[in-house]
TORKOL-4160 file (C-alpha; in steps of 0.2 Angstrom, whole numbers, padded with zeros to 4 digits, m for minus):
105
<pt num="1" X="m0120" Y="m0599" Z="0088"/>
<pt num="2" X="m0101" Y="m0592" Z="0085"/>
<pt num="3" X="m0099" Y="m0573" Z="0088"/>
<pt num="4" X="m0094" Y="m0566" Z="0072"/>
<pt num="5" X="m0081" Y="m0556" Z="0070"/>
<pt num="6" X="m0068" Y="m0548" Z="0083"/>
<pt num="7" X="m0070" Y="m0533" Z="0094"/>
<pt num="8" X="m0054" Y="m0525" Z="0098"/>
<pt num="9" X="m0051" Y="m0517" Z="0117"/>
<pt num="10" X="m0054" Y="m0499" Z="0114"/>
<pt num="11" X="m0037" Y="m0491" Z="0116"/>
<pt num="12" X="m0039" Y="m0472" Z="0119"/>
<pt num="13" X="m0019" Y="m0468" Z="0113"/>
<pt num="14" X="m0022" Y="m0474" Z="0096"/>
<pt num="15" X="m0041" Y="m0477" Z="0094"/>
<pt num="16" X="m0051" Y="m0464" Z="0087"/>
<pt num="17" X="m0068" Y="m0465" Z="0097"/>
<pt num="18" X="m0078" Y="m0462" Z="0082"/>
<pt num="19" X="m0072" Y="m0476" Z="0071"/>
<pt num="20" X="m0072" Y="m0487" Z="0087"/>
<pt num="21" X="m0089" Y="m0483" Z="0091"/>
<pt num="22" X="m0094" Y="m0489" Z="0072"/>
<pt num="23" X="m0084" Y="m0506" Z="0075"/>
<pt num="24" X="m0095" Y="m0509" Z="0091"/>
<pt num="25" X="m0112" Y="m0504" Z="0083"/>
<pt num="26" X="m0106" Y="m0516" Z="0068"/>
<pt num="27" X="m0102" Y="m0529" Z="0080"/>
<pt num="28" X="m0118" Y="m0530" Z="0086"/>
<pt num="29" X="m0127" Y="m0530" Z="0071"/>
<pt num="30" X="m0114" Y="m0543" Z="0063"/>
<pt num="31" X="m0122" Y="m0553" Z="0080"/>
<pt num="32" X="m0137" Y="m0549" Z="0080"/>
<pt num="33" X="m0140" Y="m0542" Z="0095"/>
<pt num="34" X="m0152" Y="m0528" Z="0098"/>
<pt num="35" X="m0148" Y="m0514" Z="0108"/>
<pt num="36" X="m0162" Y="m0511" Z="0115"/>
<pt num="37" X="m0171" Y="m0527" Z="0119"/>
<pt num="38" X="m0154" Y="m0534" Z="0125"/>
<pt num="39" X="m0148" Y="m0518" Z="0134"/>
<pt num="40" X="m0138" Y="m0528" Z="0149"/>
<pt num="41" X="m0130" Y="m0541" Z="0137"/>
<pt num="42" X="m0123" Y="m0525" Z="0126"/>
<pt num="43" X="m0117" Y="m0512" Z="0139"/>
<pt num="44" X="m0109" Y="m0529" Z="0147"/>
<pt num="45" X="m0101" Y="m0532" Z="0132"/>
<pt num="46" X="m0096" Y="m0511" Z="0131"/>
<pt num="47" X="m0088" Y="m0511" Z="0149"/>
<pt num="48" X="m0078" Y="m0528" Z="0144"/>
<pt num="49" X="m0068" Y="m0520" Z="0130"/>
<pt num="50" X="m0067" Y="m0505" Z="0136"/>
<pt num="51" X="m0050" Y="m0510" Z="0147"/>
<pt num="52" X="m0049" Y="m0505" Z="0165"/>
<pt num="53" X="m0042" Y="m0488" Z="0162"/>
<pt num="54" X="m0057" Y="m0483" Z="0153"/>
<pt num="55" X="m0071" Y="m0491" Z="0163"/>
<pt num="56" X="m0062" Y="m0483" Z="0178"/>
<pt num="57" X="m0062" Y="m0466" Z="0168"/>
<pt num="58" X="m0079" Y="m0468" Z="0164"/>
<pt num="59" X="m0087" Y="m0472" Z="0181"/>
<pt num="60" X="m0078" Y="m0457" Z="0188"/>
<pt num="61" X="m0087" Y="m0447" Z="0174"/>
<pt num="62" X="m0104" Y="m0453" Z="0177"/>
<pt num="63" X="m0101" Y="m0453" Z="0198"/>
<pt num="64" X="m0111" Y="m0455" Z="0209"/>
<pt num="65" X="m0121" Y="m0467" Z="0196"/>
<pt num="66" X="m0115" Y="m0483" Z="0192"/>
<pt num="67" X="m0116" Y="m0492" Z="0175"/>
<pt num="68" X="m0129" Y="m0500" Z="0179"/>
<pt num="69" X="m0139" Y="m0482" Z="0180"/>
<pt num="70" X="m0137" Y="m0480" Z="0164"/>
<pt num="71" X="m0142" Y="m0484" Z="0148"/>
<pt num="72" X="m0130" Y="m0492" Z="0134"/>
<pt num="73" X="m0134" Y="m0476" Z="0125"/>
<pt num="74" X="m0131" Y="m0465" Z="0140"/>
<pt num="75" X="m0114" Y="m0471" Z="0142"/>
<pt num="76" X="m0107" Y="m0471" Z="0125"/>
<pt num="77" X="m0113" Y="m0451" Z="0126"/>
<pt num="78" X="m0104" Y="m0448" Z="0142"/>
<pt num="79" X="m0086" Y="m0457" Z="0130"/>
<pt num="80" X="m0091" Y="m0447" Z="0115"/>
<pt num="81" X="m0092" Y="m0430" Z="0124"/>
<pt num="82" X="m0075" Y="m0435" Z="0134"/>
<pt num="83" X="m0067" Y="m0441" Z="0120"/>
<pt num="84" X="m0072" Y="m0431" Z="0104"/>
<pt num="85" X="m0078" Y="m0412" Z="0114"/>
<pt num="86" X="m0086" Y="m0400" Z="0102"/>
<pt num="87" X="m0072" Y="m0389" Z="0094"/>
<pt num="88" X="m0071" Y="m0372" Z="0106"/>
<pt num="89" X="m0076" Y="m0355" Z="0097"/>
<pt num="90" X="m0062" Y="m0344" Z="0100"/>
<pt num="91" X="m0049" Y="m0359" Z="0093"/>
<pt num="92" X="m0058" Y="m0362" Z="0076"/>
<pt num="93" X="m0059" Y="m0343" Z="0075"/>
<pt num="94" X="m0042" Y="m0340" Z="0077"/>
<pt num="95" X="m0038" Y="m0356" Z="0065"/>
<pt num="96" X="m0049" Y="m0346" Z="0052"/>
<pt num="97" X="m0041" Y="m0330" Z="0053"/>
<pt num="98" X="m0023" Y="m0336" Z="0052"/>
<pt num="99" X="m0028" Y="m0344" Z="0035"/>
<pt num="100" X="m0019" Y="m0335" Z="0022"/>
<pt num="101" X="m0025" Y="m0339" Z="0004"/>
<pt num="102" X="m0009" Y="m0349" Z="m0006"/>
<pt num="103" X="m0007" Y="m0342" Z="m0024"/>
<pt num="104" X="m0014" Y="m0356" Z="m0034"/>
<pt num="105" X="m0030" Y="m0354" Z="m0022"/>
């Protein structure tokens, strides 16, 4: 059976990991491959489209484990928290309290 549709090599300059993430998930469904019960073909599949720059990124993140440690889940974790961080306290309270209300508000 053909794949169906096209996963695009994640590019961290103009990808946004979140929608990225969504494609992959998609892809897999679109394919039907399960996650969990085919937990090497998919993190295969992750680390191939991830390009060199990121796979390298990503194994220093999880060092001294390899991909091969982890789970598919585990490493799409370790790329969420590296590319989308929680917003910091002190920056969204300082965004907050420069707001000033426009008049039409």
């Amino acid at each position: 059976m053909a794949n169906i549709g096209v996963l695009k090599p994640f590019d961290s300059i103009v990808d946004d990991f979140e929608v990225w993430i969504t494609a992959f998930t998609a892809y897999f469904a679109a394919n039907e491959l399960d996650p969990i019960k085919k937990c090497d073909r998919c993190k295969a599949v992750l680390v191939s489209t991830l390009g060199i720059q990121i796979v390298s990124l990503l194994m220093s993140l999880i060092a001294p484990e390899t991909t091969d440690d982890k789970t598919l889940s585990e490493l799409i974790n370790v790329l969420q928290v590296h590319f989308k961080p929680a917003p910091k306290a002190i920056s969204e309270r300082y965004r907050f309290m420069c707001r000033r209300q426009k008049a039409e508000e």
